[in-house]
C-alpha positions as CSV (number, residue, x, y, z in Angstrom):
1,X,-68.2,41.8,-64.9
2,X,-69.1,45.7,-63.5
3,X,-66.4,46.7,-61.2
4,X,-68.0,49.3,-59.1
5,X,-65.2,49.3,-56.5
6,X,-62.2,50.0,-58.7
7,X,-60.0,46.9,-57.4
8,X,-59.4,45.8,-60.9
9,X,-58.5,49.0,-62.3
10,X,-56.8,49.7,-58.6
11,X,-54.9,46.0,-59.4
12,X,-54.0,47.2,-63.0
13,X,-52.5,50.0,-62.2
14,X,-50.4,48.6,-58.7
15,X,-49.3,45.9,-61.6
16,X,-46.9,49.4,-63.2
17,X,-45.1,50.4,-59.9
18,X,-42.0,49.2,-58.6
19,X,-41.5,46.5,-56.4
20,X,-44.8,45.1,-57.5
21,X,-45.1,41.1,-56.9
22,X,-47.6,38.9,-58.1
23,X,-49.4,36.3,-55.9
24,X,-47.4,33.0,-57.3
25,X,-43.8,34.6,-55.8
26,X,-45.3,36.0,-52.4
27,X,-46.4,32.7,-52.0
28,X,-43.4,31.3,-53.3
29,X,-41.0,33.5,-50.5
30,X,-39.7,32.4,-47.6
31,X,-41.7,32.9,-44.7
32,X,-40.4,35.3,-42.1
33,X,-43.6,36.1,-40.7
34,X,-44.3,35.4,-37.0
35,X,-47.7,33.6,-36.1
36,X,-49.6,33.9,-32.5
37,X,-49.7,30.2,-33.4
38,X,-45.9,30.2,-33.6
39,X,-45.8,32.2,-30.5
40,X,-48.1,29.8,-28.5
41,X,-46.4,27.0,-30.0
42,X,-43.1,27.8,-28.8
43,X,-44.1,28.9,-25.2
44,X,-45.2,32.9,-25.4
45,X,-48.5,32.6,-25.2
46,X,-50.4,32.7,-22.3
47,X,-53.9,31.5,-22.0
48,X,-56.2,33.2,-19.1
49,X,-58.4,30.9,-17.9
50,X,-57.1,27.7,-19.4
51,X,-53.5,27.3,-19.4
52,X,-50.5,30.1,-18.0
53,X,-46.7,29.0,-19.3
54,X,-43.7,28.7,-16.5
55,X,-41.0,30.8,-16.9
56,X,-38.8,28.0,-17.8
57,X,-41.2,27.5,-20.8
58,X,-41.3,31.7,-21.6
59,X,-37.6,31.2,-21.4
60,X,-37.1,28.4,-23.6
61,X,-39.8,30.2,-26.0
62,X,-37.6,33.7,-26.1
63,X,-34.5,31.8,-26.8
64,X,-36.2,29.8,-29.8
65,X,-37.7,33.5,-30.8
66,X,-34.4,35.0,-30.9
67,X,-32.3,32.1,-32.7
68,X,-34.8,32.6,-35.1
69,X,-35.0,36.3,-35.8
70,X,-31.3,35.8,-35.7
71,X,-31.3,33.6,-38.7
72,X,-33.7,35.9,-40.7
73,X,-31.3,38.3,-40.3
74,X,-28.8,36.4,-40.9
75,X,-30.4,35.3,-44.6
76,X,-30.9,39.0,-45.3
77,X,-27.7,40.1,-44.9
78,X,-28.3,42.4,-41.8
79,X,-26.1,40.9,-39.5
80,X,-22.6,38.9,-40.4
């Protein structure tokens, strides 16, 4: 196979450095990433045209948002 881009000698040498993780343990992490989905799920998402939340659902939505950034902190040892 001709790589004319470099990405497999690029991913051969990004295999060496520090702090390098392969695709089977990022998928394998816990997930601390924040979706729009998650957002719109949970209230903090608006949507012009079609649907605008009530401010007892944007403030239901920021207290789920912060128990949970909370908790990833919590996990990771920032806060006690």
């Amino acid at each position: 196979m001709k790589d004319i881009f470099g990405f497999v000698r690029q991913r051969q040498n990004d295999r060496d450095r520090p702090g390098y993780e392969t695709s089977e343990s990022y998928k394998a992490r816990a997930r601390d990433t924040i979706t729009w989905v998650w957002l719109d799920d949970i209230g903090l998402v608006d949507r012009p045209g079609q649907y605008i939340r009530t401010k007892q659902e944007k403030l239901r939505g920021l207290n789920l948002l912060r128990d949970y950034v909370q908790s990833v902190a919590r996990r990771l040892g920032e806060i006690t």
